[in-house]
C-alpha positions, 0 to 999 in steps of 0.5 A: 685511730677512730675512738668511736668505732665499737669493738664488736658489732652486733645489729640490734635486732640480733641483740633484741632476739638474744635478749627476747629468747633468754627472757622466754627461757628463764620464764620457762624454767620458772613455770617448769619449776613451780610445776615441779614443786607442787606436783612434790608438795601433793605428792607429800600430802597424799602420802601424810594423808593416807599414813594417817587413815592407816593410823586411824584404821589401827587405831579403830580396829584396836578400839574394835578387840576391845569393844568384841570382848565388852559385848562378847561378855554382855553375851554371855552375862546379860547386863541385869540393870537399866545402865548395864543395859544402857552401854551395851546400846552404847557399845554396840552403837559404836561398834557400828559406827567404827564398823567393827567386824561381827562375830 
């Protein structure tokens, strides 16, 4: 009985081949993964970005009901002093600034 004969006999360049190719598979499904992740993580953030403009558009067009009904009632009872007349300037400079619908 030989003790130093190997059960199974395989070349080391067969070896050094399998070994190479599950490296480059591994290495691969890394970079296809993290490609994956990100393409998630933007998605996710465009989408809490744009439910949050949509938030802020709400949020401006109920700030522009409210300012229609001040200014509607400057025009019909113009103010009759300097700081009356102060915040209708200011009112109307916001309603620019929020952009606001006329009318």
């Amino acid at each position: 009985m030989n003790l130093r004969r190997p059960l199974v006999s395989v070349p080391v360049w067969r070896a050094l081949v399998v070994l190479t190719s599950a490296m480059v598979v591994i290495v691969l499904a890394g970079i296809g993964y993290t490609a994956y992740v990100d393409g998630r993580r933007a998605d996710a953030e465009r989408s809490a970005r744009a439910e949050l403009q949509q938030q802020e558009r709400e949020a401006d067009r109920r700030w522009c009901r409210l300012l229609g009904l001040v200014t509607r009632a400057y025009e019909t009872a113009p103010p009759a002093t300097t700081l009356g007349e102060q915040l209708a300037a200011a009112y109307a400079e916001l309603i620019a600034e929020l952009g606001c619908p006329r009318g």
